[in-house]
C-alpha positions in Angstrom: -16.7 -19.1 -0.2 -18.3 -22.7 0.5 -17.1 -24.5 3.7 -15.6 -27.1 1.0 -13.7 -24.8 -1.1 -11.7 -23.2 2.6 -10.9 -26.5 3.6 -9.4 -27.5 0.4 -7.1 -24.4 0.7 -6.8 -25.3 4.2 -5.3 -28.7 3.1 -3.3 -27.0 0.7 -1.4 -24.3 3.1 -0.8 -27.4 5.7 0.9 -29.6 2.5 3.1 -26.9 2.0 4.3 -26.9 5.2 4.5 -30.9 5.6 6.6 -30.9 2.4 9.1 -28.2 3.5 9.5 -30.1 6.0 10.2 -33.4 4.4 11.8 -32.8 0.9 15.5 -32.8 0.5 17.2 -29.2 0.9 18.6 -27.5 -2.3 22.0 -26.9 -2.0 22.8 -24.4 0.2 19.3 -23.9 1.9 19.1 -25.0 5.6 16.2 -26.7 6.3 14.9 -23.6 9.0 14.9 -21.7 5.9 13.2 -24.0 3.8 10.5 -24.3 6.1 10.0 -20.6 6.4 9.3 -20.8 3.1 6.9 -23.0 3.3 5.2 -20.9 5.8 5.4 -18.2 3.6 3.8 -19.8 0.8 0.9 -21.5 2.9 0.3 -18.0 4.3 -0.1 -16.7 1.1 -2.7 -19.4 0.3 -5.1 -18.4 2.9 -4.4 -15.0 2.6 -5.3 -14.6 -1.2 -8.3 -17.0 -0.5 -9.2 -15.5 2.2 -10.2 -18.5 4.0 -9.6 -16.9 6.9 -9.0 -14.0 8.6 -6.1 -12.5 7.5 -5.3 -11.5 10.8 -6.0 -15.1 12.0 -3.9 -16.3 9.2 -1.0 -13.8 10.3 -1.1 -14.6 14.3 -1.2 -18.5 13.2 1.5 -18.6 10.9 3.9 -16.2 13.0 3.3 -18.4 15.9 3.7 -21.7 14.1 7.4 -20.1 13.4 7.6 -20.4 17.0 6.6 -24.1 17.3 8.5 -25.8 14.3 11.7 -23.8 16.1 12.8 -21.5 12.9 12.3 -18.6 15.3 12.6 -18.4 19.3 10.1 -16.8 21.4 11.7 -13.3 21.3 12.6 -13.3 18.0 9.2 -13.7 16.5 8.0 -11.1 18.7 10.5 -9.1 17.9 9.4 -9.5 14.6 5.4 -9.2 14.6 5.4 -6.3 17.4 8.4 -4.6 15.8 7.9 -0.6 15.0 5.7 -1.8 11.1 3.4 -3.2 13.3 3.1 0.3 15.7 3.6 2.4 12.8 0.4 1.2 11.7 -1.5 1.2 14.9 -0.9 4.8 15.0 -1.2 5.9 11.8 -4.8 4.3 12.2 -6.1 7.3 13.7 -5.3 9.4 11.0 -7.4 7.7 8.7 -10.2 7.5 11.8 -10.3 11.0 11.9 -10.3 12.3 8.6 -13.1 9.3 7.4 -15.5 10.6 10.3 -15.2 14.6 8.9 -16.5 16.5 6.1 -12.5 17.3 4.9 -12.7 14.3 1.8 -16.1 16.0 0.9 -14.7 19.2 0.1 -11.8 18.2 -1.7 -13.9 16.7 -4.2 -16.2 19.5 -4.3 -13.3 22.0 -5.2 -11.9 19.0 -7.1 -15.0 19.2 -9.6 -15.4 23.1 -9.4 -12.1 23.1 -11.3 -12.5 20.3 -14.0 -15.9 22.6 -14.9 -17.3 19.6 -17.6 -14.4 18.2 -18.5 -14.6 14.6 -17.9 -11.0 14.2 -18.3 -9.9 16.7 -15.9 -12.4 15.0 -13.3 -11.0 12.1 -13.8 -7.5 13.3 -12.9 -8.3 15.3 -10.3 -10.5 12.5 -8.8 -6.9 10.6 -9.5 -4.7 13.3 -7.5 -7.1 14.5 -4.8 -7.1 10.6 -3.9 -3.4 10.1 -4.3 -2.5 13.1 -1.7 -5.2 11.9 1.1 -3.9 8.5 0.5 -0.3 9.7 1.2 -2.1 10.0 5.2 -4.5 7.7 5.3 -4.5 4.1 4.4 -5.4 2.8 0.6 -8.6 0.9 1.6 -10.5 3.7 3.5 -9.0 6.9 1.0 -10.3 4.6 -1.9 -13.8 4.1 -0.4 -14.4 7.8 0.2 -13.6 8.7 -3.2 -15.7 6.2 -4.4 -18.5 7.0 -3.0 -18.2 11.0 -4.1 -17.3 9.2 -7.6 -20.7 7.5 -7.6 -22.8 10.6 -6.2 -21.4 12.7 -9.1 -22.4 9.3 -11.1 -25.6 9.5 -10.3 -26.3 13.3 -10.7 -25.0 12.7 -13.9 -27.9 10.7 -14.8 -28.0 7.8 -12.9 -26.4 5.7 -15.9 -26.4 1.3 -15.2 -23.3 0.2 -14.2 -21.1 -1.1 -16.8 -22.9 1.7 -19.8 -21.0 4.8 -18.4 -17.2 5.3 -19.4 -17.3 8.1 -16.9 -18.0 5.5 -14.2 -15.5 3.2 -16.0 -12.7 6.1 -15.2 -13.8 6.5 -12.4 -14.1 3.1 -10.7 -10.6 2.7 -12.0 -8.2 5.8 -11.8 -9.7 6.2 -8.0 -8.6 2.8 -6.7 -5.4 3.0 -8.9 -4.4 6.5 -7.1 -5.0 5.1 -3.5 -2.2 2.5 -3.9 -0.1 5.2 -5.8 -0.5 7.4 -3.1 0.3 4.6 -0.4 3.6 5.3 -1.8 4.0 8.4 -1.4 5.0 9.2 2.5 5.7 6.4 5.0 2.6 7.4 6.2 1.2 5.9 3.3 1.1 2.6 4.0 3.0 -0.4 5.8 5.3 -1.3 3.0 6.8 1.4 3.4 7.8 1.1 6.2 8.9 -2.5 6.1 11.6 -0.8 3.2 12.6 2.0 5.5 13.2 -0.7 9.0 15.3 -3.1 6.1 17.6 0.0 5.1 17.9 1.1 8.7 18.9 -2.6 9.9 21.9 -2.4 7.4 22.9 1.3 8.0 21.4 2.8 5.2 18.2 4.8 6.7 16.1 6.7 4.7 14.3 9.8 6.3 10.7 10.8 6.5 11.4 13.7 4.9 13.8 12.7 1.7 11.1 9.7 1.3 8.5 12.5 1.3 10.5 14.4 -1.7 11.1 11.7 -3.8 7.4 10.4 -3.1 5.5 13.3 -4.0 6.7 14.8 -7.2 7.3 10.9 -8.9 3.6 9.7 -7.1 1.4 12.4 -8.7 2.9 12.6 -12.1 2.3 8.8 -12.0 -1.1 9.4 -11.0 -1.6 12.1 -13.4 -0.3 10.0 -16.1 -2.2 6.6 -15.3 -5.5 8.9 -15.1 -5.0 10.6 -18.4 -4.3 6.9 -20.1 -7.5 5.7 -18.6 -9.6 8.4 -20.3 -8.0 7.8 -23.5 -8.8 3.8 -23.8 -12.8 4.6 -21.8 -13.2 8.2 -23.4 -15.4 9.6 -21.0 -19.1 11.2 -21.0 -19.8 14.8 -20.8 -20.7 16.0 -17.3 -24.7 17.2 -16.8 -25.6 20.3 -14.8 -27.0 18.9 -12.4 -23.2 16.8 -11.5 -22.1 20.5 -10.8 -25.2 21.6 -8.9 -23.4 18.4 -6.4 -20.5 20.1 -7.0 -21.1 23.4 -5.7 -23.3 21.3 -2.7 -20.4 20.0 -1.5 -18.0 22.8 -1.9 -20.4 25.4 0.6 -22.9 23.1 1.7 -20.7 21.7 4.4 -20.3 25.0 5.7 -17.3 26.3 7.9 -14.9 23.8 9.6 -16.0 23.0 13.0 -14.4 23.0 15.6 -13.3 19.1 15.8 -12.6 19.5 12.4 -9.9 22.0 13.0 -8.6 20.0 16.1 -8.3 17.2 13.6 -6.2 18.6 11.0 -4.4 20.4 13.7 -3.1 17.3 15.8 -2.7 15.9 11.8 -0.1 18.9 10.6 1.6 18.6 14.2 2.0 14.9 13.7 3.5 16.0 9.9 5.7 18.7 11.0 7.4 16.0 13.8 8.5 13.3 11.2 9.8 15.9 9.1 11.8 17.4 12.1 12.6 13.7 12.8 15.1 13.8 9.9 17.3 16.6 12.3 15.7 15.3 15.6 16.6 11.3 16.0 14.2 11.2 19.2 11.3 12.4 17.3 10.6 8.6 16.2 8.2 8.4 13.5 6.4 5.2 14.8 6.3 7.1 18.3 5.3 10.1 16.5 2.6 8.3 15.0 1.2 6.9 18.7 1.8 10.6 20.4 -0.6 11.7 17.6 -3.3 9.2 18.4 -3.6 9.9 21.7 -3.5 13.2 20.7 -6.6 12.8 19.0 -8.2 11.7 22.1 -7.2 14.0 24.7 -9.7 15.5 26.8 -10.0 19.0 25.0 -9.1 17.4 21.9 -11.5 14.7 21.6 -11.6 14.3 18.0 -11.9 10.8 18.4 -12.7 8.0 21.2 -11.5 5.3 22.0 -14.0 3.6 20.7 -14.4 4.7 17.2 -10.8 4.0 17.3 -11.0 0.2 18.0 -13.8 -0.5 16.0 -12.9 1.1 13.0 -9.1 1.1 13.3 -8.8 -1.7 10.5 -6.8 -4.2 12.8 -6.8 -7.1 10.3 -4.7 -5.1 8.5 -2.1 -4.0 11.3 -2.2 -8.0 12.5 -1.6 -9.4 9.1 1.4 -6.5 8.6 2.7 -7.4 12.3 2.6 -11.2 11.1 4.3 -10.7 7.7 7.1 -8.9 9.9 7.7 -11.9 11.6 8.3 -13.9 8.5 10.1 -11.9 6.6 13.0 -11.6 10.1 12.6 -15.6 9.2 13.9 -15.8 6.0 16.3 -13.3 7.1 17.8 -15.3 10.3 17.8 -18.6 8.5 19.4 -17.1 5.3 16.7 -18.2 3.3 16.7 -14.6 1.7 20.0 -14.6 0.8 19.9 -18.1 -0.3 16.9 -17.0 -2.9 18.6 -14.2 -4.5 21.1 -16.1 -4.8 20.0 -19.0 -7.2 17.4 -17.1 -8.5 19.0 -13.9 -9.3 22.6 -13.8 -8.5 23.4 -13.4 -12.3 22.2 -10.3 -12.2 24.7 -9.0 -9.9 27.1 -8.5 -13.0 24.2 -6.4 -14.7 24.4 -2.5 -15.5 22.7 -0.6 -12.5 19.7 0.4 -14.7 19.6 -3.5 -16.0 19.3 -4.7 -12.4 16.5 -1.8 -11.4 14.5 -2.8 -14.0 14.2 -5.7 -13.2 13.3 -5.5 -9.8 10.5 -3.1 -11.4 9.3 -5.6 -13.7 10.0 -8.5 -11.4 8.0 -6.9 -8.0 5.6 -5.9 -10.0 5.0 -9.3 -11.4 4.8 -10.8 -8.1 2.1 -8.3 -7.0 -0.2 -9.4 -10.0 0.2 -13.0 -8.9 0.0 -11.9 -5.0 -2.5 -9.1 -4.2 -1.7 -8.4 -0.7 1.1 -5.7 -0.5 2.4 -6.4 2.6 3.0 -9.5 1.9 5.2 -8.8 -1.1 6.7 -6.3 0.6 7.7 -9.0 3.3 8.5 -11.7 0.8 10.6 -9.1 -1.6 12.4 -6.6 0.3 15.2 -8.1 2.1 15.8 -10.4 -0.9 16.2 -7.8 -3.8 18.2 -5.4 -1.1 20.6 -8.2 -0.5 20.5 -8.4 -5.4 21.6 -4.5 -4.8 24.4 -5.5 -2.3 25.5 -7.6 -4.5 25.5 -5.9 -7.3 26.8 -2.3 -5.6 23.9 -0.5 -6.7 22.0 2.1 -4.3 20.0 -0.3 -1.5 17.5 2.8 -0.7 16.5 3.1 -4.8 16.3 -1.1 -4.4 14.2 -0.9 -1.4 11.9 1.8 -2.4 11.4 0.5 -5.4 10.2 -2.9 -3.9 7.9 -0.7 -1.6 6.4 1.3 -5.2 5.5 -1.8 -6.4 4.3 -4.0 -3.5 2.0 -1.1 -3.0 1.0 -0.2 -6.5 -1.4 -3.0 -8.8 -3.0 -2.0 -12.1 -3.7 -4.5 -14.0 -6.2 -6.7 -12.0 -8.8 -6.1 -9.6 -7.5 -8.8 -7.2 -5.9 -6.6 -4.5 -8.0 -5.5 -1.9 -8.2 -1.6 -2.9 -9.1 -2.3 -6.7 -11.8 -4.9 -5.6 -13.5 -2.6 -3.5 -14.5 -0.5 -6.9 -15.1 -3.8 -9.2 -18.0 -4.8 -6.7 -19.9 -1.8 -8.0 -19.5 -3.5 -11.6 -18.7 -0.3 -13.4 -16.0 -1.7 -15.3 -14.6 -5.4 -15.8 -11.6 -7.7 -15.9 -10.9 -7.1 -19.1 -11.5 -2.9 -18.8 -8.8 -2.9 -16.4 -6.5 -5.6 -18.1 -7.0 -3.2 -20.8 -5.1 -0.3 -19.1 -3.1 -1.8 -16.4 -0.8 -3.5 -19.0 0.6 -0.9 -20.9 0.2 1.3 -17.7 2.5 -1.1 -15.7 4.9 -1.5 -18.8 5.4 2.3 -19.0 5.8 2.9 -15.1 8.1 -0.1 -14.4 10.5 1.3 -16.7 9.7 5.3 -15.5 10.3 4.3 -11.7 13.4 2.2 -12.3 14.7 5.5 -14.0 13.4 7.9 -11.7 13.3 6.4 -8.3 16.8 5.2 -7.6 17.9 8.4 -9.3 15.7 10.8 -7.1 17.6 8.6 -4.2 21.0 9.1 -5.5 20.0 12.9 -5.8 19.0 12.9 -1.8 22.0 11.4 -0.8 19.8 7.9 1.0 
């Protein structure tokens, strides 16, 4: 982007924090809250822009809470350094660890052994086998792996020019659309879950690892399975060649055994696992302490799976700053009632609604916002404590409310503006209007499968 164009957005962000600051209050709103929405709002600006870094734009923002006196000192540290922001520096290593081994490889190997030349069934197992190592690792990374297997078994398959193959097309879409699916699907999966799972905790409602994990899994995949299967019906794909399964059967055996840091890595991995789910029975085993234990696990002499290092240069910090910042705003709008104050004026009609009225449309409503705001986490900070403060007031289940914020601050399909689907458009195997194509009844059909299945898998689990 030209110098020009950032400071025009530049301008932009600071007027929207001038004129919270000036205008007249709405009735009801103090005027601490409406300034931490115009925080909020300027934020997402430079975010969506990127005019700067986001992590830049997170530490600014959070600190300018600080200065304009909507949050003290403690709280906003509180806030950005809270257990999200931790969460994600440990989880970090998982996705270190598994991107620097041969494990993502040889999933997709046995992935394409199985579909044979079925271009559907690669398509959909691409789909799955990237939704279950998303479910560990973050979206970004998970996606990028799969990609690049997805454009190896491109080019075996005859090499075809970006934009002429509807096996690409699937591809370069179902991939990136099971990474943020998968996100979903443990807290491990990404930050917005756990931003959902710290809200219910603060009101008394908390939601384990493991019951998060059962409703995750089974409602993730048949997503996944269901989004990939609708992609290959709009872009029927091509036949798969020979030589695509000669790759196949390359990477299946021609990684060899496991070695031995291999093993130590899924090892420390499964023992991290097996702790959150014993954290549901064992309150000390803290996930977010879980989560560090395990990354210095990884680096334990003996262990060594990773260093230090590889860890701080390819830990993905922008993204744990920018979560650890949106943190910090969303404890703003919750400290200076601007939260409540929103739902409110905006939505507090719908506290009179049916349960499965109200659900859906938080379904349809979050996933609206995401399509206008392609940064999860900053949904997830703007949306959570609002719509769980709607399911208060309407008496509906706060754990179905919150999750299903967290479903769709994660989940996009219908452009490739987020971060995860815009890794796979740069490769210009499909456009806009390919994805518009299937995200829109995709997004239609899910809103109204999650508001049904999520709160009910929630009321099932007793969250």
């Amino acid at each position: 982007m030209q110098k020009q164009g950032k400071g025009r957005f530049l301008i932009i962000a600071a007027a929207l924090i001038i004129l919270s600051s000036l205008l007249p209050c709405p009735e009801g709103l103090t005027r601490a809250g409406m300034q931490s929405f115009g925080i909020i709002l300027a934020s997402i600006v430079l975010w969506v822009t990127e005019t700067m870094n986001m992590a830049v734009t997170g530490i600014f923002m959070a600190t300018l809470l600080v200065f304009m006196k909507i949050l003290t000192p403690g709280d906003m540290f509180k806030g950005f350094g809270g257990s999200v922001f931790f969460f994600m520096v440990g989880t970090m290593s998982i996705t270190t660890a598994m991107a620097s081994t041969t494990i993502p490889t040889r999933i997709a190997g046995l992935i394409m052994t199985w579909a044979k030349k079925s271009p559907r069934k690669l398509v959909v197992g691409f789909a799955v086998g990237t939704a279950l190592l998303s479910s560990i690792m973050s979206n970004i990374p998970t996606c990028a792996l799969f990609a690049s297997l997805g454009l190896a078994v491109l080019k075996a398959n005859g090499d075809p020019k970006p934009g002429t193959s509807n096996l690409g097309k699937c591809l370069m879409i179902a991939i990136p659309a099971a990474s943020v699916v998968g996100g979903y699907m443990t807290p491990a999966g990404g930050p917005t879950n756990i931003i959902a799972m710290n809200t219910l905790a603060a009101m008394d409602r908390p939601v384990t690892f493991l019951k998060w994990m059962i409703q995750g899994y089974p409602i993730g995949l048949l997503v996944t399975v269901l989004v990939a299967l609708w992609i290959t019906f709009v872009h029927k794909p091509e036949n798969i060649s020979d030589d695509a399964m000669k790759i196949a059967e390359k990477m299946v055996h021609g990684a060899g055994p496991l070695d031995n840091r291999e093993k130590k890595a899924l090892a420390v991995i499964a023992a991290m696992f097996v702790a959150w789910i014993a954290s549901s029975w064992i309150p000390v085993l803290n996930t977010t302490c879980v989560a560090l234990m395990g990354t210095c696990l990884f680096m334990f002499p003996g262990i060594e799976v990773l260093t230090w290092e590889e860890y701080s240069q390819k830990g993905g910090w922008d993204a744990t700053f920018m979560v650890g910042s949106v943190g910090a705003l969303a404890d703003a709008t919750l400290v200076t009632g601007a939260a409540k104050w929103l739902i409110t004026v905006t939505l507090g009609g719908a506290a009179n609604w049916s349960p499965f009225a109200v659900f859906l449309l938080i379904s349809f409503l979050v996933c609206i916002i995401h399509i206008l705001i392609p940064s999860g986490p900053a949904v997830a900070g703007l949306a959570v404590v609002p719509i769980v403060e709607l399911a208060v007031l309407a008496g509906i289940n706060p754990a179905g409310a919150a999750i299903l914020v967290s479903f769709w601050s994660a989940v996009t399909f219908v452009l490739p503006t987020d971060a995860v689907p815009m890794f796979t458009y740069k490769f210009k195997y499909y456009k806009f209007s390919d994805m518009v194509k299937t995200g829109v009844p995709a997004s239609v059909v899910i809103a109204v499968l999650v508001a049904i299945l999520i709160p009910a898998a929630c009321s099932l689990l007793g969250c």
